[in-house]
C-alpha positions in Angstrom: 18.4 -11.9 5.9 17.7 -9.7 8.6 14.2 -8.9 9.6 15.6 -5.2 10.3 17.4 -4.4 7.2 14.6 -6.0 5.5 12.3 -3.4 6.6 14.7 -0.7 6.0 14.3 -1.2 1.9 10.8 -1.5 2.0 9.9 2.3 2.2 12.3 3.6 -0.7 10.9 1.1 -3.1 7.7 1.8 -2.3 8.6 5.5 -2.3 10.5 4.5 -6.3 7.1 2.6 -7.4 5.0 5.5 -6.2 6.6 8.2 -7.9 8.2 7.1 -11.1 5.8 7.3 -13.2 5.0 11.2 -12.7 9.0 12.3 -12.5 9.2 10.3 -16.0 5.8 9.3 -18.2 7.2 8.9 -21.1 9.1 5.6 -19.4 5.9 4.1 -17.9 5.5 1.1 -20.1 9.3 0.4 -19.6 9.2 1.3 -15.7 5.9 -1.2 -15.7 7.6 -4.3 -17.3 10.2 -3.6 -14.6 7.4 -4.3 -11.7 6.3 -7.7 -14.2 10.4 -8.5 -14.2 10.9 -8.7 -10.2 7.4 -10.5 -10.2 9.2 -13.1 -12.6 11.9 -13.6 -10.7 10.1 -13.8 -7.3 8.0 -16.3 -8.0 10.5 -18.1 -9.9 13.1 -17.9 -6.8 9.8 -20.1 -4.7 10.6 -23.2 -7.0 14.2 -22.5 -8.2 15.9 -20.8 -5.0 13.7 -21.9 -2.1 12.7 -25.4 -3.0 15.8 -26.4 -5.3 13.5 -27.5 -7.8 14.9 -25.6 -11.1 12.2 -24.8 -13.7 12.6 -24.2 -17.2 8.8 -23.8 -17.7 7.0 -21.1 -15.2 6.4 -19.0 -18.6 3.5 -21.4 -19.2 1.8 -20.0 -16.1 2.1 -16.6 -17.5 0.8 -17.6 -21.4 -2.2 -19.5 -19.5 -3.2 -16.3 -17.8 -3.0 -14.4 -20.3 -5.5 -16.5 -22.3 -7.7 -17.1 -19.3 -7.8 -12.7 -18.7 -8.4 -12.6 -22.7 -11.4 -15.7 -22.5 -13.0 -13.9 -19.4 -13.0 -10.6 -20.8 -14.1 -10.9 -24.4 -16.9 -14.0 -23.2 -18.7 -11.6 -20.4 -20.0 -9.8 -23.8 -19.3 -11.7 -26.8 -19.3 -14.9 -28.7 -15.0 -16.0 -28.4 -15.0 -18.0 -31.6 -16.5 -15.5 -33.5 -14.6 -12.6 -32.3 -11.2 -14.6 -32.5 -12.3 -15.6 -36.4 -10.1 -14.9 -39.3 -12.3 -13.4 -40.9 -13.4 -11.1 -38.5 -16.8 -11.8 -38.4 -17.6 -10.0 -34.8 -16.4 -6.7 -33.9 -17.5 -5.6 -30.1 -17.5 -2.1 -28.8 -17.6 -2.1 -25.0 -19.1 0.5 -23.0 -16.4 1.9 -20.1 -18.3 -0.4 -17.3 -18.1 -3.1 -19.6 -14.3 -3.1 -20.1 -13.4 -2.9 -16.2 -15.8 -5.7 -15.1 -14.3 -7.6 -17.6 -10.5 -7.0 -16.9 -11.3 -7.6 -13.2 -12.8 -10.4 -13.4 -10.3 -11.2 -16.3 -7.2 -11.4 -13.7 -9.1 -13.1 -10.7 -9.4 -15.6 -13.4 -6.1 -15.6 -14.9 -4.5 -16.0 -11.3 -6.9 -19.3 -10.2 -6.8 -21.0 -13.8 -2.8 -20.5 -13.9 -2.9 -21.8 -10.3 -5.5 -24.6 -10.7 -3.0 -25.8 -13.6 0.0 -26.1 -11.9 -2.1 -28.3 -9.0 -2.6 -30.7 -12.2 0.7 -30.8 -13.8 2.8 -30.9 -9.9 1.1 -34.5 -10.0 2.9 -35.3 -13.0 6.2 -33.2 -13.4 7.2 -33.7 -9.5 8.1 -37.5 -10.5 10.9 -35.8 -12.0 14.1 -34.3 -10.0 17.1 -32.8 -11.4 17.7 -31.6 -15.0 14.9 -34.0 -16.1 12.4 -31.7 -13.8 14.2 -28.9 -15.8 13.5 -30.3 -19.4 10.6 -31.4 -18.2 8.9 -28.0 -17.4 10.3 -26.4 -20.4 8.5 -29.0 -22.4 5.3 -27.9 -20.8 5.9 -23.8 -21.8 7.2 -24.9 -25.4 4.1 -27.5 -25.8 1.5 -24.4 -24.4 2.4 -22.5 -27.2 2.5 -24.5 -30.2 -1.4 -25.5 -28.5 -2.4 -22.6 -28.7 -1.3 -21.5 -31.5 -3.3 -23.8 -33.5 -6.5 -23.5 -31.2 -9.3 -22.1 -33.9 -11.5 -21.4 -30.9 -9.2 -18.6 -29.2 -7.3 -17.0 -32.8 -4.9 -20.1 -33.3 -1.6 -18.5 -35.1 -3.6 -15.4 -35.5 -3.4 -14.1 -32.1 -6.9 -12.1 -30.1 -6.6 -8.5 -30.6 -7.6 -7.3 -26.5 -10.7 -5.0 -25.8 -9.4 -1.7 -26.3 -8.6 0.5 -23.3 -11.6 3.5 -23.1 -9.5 6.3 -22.2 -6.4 8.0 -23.6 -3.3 6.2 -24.0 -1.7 8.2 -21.3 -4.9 6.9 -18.6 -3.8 3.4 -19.8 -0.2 3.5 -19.1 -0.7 4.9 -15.4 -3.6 2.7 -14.7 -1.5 -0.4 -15.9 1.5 0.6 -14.4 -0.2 1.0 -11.2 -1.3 -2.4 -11.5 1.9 -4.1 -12.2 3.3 -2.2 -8.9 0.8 -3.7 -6.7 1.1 -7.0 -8.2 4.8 -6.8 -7.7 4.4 -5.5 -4.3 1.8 -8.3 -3.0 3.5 -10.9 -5.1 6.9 -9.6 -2.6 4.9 -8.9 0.7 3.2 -12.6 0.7 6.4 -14.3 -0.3 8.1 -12.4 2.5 4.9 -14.0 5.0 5.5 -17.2 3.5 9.2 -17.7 3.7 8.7 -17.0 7.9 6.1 -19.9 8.4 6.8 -23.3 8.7 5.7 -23.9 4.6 9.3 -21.8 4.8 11.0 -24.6 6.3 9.5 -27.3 4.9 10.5 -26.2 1.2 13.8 -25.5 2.7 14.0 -28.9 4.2 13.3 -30.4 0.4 15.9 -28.0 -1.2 18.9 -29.6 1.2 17.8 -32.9 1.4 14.5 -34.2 0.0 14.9 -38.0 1.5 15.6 -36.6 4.4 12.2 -34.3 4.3 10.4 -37.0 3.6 11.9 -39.4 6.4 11.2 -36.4 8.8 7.2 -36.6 8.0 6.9 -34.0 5.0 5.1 -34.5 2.4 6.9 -33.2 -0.2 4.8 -33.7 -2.7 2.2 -31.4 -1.1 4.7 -28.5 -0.6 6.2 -28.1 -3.5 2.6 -28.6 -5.7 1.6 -25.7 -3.2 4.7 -23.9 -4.0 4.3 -24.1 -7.5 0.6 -23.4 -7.7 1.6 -20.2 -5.8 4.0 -19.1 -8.3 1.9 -19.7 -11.1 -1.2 -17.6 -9.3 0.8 -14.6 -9.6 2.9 -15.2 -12.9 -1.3 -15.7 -14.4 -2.0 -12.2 -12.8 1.1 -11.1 -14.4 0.3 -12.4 -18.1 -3.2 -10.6 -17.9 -1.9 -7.3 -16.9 0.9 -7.8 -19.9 -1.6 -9.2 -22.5 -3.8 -6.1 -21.8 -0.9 -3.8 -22.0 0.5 -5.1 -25.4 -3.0 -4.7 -27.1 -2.3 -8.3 -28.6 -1.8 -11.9 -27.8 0.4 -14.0 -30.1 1.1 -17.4 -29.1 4.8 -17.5 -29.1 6.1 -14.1 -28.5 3.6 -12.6 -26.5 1.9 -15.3 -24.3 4.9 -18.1 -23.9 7.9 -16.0 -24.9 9.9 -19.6 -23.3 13.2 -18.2 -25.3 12.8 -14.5 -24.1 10.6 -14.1 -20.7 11.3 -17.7 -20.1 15.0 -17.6 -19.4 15.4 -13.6 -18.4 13.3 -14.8 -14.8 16.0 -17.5 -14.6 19.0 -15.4 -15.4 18.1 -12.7 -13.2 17.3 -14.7 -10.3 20.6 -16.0 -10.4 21.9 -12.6 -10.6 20.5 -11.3 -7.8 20.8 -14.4 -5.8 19.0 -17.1 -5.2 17.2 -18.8 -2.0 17.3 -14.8 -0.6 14.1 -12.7 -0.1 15.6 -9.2 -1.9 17.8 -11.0 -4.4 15.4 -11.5 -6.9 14.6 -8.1 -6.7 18.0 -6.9 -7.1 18.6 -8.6 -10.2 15.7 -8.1 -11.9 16.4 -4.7 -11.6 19.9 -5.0 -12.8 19.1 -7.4 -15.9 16.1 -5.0 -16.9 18.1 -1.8 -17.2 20.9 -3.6 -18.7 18.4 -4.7 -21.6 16.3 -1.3 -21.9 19.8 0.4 -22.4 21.3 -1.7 -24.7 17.8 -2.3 -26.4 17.7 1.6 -27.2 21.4 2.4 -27.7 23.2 -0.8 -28.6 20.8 -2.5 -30.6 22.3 -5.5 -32.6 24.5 -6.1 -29.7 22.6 -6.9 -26.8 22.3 -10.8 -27.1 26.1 -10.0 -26.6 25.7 -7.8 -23.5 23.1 -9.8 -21.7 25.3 -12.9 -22.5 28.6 -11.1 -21.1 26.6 -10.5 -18.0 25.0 -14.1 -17.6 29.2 -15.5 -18.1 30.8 -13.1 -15.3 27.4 -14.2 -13.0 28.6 -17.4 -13.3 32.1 -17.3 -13.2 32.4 -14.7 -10.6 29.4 -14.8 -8.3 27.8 -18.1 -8.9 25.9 -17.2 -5.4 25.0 -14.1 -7.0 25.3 -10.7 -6.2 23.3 -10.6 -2.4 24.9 -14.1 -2.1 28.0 -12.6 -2.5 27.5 -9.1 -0.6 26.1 -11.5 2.7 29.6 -13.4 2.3 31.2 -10.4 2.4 29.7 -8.3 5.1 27.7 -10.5 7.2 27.1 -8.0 9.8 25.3 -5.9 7.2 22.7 -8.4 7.1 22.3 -8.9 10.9 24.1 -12.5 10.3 26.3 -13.5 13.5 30.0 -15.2 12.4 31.4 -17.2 15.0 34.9 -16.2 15.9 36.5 -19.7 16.2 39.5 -18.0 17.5 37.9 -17.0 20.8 36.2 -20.3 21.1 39.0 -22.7 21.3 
């Protein structure tokens, strides 16, 4: 895309992100997911539109975060196994210094454990290409939830109730939605540095023709466990601003929602259009407010709404919607189409 036009969009969404949250506070939380929803699908776009590597299982990331943030903060002051007992042997009341050294530290940690873990697994799941990468990966997010959920040490099925914000609830919501906005913002801005170095090419190289990479002196292996362990730094930062927003981590619907979470950063990836810097963005936007709408006013039907949307995505703009929009008016987008009349 054009570096111009680029540039043009970055000052309204800053301008959005900035004040949202004062011209409506009774939508923060919702307005906040949305920052955690275009983080999803950027960071899925690295593997899925960038690298051609299509993962099923980037929610892991995300669930492993989460449960590193939780670890970090309750351990900085507390005993984990007893505070994560059943029979709630250990209750801890943290002073207000307390509770923001630990959530710092909590999402360094969450970021470089999520990342450190996808370093690993590359070593393992990049033997696999195609839909076996696919099922592959989603193994891994299924797998991280059923772990923990019958880990005794950090509340098993029972979930870790999170140390409780020290201000009002209204403090909490702006301070969190604050932090998903710069999360999302960084999470865009290094992407954007990223894409326009040669690790840009390289990946690009492997997602049109990864013999050919490799026959060219790439090493693919390298770039797309880099790749990945990018991704997952920001999808751990993302899980420990969620799991401290929720109050509560469950295994399965709150730390490794694989069903939920897990597919939405596919879907709306594909929406926006994939492989392109603001079409992630642009879909994530679009699926979200499909789903808060039809989650408050057509409840019981959107499964069906969110499903009509994925169908005419991939029927009718299978390049998705900035695929489709560059298609259409090139010269929008700063992209020069050669008249091959007046070159004959």
């Amino acid at each position: 895309m054009n570096k111009k036009f680029s540039m043009k969009l970055h000052l309204p969404v800053l301008l959005f992100g900035l004040v949202m949250p004062f011209l409506f506070p009774s939508l923060q939380y919702q307005i906040a997911t949305l920052w955690v929803m275009i983080l999803f699908a950027l960071t899925w776009d690295v593997m899925g539109g960038q690298m051609g590597y299509n993962s099923l299982g980037n929610i892991f990331f995300f669930g492993i975060g989460m449960y590193a943030s939780a670890v970090v903060q309750i351990m900085q002051f507390a005993d984990v196994g007893q505070y994560t007992a059943a029979q709630g042997v250990l209750e801890v009341q943290y002073s207000n210094t307390q509770y923001f050294q630990g959530l710092v530290l909590g999402i360094i940690a969450s970021g470089f454990v999520a990342a450190l873990s996808a370093v690993l697994l590359g070593w393992t799941v990049f033997g696999l290409r195609g839909p076996y990468f696919a099922i592959g990966t989603l193994g891994l997010a299924l797998a991280g939830g059923e772990l923990m959920g019958t880990w005794e040490w950090v509340g098993a099925g029972g979930g870790i109730p999170m140390p409780v914000f020290p201000y009002s609830a209204q403090a909490k919501g702006m301070t969190f939605y604050f932090l998903c906005f710069i999360a999302a913002v960084v999470t865009f801005a290094t992407l954007q540095w990223v894409y326009t170095t040669r690790f840009g090419l390289a990946i690009n190289a492997i997602r049109d023709d990864e013999e050919k990479a490799e026959a060219m002196g790439i090493y693919t292996v390298r770039y797309k466990t880099i790749g990945w362990a990018i991704s997952a730094f920001f999808l751990g930062i993302s899980g420990a601003l969620f799991g401290n927003i929720t109050g509560f981590i469950e295994p399965l619907e709150v730390a490794f929602p694989t069903v939920t979470f897990g597919i939405f950063m596919v879907a709306m990836t594909l929406l926006g259009g994939k492989g392109t810097l603001w079409g992630p963005v642009l879909g994530a936007v679009l699926f979200h407010t499909l789903k808060e709408v039809t989650w408050t006013y057509f409840l019981g039907w959107q499964w069906v709404a969110l499903g009509m949307l994925i169908i005419i995505n991939v029927v009718f703009f299978q390049q998705g919607i900035m695929g489709w929009l560059m298609e259409k008016y090139p010269e929008k987008f700063g992209i020069v189409v050669e008249d091959k009349g007046a070159s004959k």
